[in-house]
Chimera marker file (.cmm) of the C-alpha trace (Angstrom):
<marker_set name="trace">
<marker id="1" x="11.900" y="16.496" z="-3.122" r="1" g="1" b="0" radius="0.5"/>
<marker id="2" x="10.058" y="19.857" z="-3.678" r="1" g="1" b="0" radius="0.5"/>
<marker id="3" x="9.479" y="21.783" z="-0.722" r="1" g="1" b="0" radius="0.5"/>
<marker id="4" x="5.894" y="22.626" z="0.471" r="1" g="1" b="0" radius="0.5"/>
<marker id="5" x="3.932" y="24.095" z="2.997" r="1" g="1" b="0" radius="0.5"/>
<marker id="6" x="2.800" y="21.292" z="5.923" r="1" g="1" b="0" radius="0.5"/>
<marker id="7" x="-0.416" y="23.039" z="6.253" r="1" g="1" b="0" radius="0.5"/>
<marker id="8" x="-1.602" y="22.541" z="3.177" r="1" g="1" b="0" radius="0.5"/>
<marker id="9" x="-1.270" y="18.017" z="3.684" r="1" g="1" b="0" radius="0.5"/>
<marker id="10" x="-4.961" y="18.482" z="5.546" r="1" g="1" b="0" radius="0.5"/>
<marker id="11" x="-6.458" y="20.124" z="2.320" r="1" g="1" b="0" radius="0.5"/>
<marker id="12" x="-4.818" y="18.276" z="-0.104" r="1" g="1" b="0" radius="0.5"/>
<marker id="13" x="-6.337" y="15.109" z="1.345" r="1" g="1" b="0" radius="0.5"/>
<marker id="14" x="-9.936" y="16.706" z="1.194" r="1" g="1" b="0" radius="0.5"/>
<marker id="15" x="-9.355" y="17.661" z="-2.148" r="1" g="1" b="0" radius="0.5"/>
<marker id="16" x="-8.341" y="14.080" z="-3.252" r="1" g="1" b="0" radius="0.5"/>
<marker id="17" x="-11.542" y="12.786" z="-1.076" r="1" g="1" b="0" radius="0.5"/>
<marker id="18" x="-13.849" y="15.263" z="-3.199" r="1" g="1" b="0" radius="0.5"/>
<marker id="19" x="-12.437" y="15.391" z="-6.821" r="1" g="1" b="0" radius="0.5"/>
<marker id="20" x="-14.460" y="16.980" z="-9.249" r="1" g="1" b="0" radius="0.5"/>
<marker id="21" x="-15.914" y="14.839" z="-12.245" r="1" g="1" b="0" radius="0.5"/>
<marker id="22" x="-13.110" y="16.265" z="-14.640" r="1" g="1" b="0" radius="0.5"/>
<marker id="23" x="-10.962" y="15.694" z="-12.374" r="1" g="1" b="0" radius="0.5"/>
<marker id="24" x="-11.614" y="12.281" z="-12.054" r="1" g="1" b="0" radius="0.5"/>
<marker id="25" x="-12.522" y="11.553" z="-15.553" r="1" g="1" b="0" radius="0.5"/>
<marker id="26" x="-8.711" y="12.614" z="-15.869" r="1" g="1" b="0" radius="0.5"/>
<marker id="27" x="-7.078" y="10.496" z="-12.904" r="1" g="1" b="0" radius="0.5"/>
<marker id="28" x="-8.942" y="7.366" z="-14.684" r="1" g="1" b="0" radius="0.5"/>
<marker id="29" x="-6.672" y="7.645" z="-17.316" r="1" g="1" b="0" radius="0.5"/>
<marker id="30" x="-3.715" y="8.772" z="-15.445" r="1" g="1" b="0" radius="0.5"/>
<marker id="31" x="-2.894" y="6.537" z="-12.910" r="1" g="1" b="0" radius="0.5"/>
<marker id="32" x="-1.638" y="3.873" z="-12.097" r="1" g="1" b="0" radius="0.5"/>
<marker id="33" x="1.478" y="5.095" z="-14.725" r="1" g="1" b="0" radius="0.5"/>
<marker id="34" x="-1.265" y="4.283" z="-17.663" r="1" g="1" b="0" radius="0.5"/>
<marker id="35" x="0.051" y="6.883" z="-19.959" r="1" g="1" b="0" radius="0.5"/>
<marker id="36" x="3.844" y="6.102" z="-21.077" r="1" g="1" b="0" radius="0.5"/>
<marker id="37" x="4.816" y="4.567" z="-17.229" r="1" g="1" b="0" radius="0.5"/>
<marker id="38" x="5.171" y="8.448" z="-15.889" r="1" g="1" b="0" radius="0.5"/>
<marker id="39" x="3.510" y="8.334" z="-12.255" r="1" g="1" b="0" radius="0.5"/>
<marker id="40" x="1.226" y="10.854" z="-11.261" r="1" g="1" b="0" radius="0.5"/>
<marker id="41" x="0.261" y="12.617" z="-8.181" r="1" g="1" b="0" radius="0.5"/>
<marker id="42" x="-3.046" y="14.278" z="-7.756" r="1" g="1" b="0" radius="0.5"/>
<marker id="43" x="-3.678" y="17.098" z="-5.531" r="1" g="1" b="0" radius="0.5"/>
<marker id="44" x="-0.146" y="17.420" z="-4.892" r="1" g="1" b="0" radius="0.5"/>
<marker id="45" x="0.886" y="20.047" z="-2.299" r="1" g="1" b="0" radius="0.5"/>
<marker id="46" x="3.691" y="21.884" z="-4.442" r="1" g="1" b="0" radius="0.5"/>
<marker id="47" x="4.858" y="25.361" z="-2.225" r="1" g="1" b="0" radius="0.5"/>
<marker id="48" x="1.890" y="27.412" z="-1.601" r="1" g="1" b="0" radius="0.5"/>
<marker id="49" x="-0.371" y="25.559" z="-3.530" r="1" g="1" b="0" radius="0.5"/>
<marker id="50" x="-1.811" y="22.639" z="-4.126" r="1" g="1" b="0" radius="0.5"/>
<marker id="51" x="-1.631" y="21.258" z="-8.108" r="1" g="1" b="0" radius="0.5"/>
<marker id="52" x="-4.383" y="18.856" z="-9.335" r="1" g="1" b="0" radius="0.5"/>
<marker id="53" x="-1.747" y="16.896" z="-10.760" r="1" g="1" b="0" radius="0.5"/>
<marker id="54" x="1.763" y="16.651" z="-10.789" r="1" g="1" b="0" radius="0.5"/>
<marker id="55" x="4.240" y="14.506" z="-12.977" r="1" g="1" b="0" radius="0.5"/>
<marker id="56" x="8.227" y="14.940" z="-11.654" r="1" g="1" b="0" radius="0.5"/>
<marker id="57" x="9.580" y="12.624" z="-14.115" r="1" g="1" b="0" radius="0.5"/>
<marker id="58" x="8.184" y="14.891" z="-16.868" r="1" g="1" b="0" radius="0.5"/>
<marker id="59" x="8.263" y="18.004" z="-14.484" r="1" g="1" b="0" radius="0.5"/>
<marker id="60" x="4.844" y="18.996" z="-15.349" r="1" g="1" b="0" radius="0.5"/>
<marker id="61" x="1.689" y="20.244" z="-13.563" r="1" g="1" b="0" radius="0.5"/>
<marker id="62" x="-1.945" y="19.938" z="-14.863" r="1" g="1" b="0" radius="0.5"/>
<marker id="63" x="-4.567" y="22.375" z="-13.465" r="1" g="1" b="0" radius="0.5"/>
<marker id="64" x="-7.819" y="21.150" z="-14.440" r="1" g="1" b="0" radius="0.5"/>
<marker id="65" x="-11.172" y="23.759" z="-14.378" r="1" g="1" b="0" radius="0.5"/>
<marker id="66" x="-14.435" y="22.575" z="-13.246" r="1" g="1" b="0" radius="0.5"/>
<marker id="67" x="-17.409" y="23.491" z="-12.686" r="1" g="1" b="0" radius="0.5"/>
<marker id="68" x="-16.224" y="24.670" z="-9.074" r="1" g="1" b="0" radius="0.5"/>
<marker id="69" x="-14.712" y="27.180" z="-10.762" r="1" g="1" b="0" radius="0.5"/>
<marker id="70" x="-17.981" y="28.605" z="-11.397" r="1" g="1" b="0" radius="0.5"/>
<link id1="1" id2="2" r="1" g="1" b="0" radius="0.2"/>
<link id1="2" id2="3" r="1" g="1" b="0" radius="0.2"/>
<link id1="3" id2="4" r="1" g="1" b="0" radius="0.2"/>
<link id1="4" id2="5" r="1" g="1" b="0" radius="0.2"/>
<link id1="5" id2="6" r="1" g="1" b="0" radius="0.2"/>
<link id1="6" id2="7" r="1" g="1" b="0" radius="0.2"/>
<link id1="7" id2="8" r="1" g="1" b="0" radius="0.2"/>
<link id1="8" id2="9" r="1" g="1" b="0" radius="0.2"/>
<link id1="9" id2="10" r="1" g="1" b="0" radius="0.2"/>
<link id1="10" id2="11" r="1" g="1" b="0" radius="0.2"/>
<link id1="11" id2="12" r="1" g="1" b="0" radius="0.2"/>
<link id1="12" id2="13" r="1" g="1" b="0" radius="0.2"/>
<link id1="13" id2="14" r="1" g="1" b="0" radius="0.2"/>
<link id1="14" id2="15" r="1" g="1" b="0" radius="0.2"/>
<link id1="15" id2="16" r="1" g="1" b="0" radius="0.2"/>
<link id1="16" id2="17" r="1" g="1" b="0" radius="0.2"/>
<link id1="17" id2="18" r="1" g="1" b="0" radius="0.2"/>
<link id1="18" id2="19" r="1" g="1" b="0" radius="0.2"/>
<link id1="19" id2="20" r="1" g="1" b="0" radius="0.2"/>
<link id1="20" id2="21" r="1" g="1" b="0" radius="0.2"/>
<link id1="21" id2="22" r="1" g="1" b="0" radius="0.2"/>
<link id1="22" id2="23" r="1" g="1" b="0" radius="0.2"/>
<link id1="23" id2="24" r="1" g="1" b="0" radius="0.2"/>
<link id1="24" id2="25" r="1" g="1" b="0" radius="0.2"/>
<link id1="25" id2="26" r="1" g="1" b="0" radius="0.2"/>
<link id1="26" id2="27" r="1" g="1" b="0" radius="0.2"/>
<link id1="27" id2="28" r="1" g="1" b="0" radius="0.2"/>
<link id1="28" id2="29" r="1" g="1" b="0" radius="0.2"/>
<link id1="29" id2="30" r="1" g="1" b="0" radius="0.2"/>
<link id1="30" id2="31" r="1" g="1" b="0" radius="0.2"/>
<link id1="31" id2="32" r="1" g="1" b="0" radius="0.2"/>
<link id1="32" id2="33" r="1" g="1" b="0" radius="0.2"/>
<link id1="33" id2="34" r="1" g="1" b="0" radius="0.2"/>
<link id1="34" id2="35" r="1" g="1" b="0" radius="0.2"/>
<link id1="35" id2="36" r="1" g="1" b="0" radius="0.2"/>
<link id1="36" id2="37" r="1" g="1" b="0" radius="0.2"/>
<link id1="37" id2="38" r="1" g="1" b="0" radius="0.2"/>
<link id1="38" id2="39" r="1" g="1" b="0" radius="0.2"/>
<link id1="39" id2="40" r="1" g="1" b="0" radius="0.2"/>
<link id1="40" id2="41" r="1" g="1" b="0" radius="0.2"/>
<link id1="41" id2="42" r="1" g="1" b="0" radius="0.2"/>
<link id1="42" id2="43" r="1" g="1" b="0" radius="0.2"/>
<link id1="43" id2="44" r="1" g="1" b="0" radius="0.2"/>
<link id1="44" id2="45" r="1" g="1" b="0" radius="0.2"/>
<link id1="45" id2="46" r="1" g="1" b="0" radius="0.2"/>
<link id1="46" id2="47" r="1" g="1" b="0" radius="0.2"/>
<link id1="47" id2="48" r="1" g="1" b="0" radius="0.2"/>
<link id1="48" id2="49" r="1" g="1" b="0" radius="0.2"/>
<link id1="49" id2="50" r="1" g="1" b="0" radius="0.2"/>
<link id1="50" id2="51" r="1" g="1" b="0" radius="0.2"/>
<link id1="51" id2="52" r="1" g="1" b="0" radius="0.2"/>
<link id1="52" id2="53" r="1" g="1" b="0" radius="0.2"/>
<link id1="53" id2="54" r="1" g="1" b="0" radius="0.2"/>
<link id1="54" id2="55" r="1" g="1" b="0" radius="0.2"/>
<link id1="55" id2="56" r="1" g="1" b="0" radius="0.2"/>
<link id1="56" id2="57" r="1" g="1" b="0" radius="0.2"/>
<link id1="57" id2="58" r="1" g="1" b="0" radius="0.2"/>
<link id1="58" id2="59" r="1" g="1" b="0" radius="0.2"/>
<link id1="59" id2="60" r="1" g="1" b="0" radius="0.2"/>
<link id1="60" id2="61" r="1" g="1" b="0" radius="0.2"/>
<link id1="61" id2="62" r="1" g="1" b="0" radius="0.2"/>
<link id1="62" id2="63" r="1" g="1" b="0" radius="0.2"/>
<link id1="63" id2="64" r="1" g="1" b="0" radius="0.2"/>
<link id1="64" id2="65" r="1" g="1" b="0" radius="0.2"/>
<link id1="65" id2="66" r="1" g="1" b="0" radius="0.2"/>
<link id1="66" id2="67" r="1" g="1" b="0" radius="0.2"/>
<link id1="67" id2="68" r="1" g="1" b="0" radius="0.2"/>
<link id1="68" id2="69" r="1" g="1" b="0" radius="0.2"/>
<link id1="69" id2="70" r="1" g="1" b="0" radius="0.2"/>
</marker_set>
């Protein structure tokens, strides 16, 4: 299991509470394994940060850009 900070569980939450719409438009089509049976995670406490997504079968993180980051 990758390591992260215990802090950061509080935010992540929040985060997954208050997605942003590209966010979500993405985790429509992500989970529940829709996209070859790979699960994914969002806002997935990874470290220091906190990924929007996160696939460890595939190993790979998605960062998505909003309008939050405005």
């Amino acid at each position: 299991m990758l390591k992260y900070n215990p802090a950061l569980k509080d935010r992540a939450r929040q985060l997954r509470a208050h997605m942003a719409n590209s966010e979500l438009a993405l985790w429509s089509r992500l989970r529940l394994k829709q996209v070859l049976g790979v699960q994914v995670y969002r806002q997935k406490p990874i470290g220091n940060y906190i990924v929007d997504f996160y696939a460890p079968r595939a190993q790979l993180v998605v960062e998505v850009d909003g309008s939050q980051h405005l």
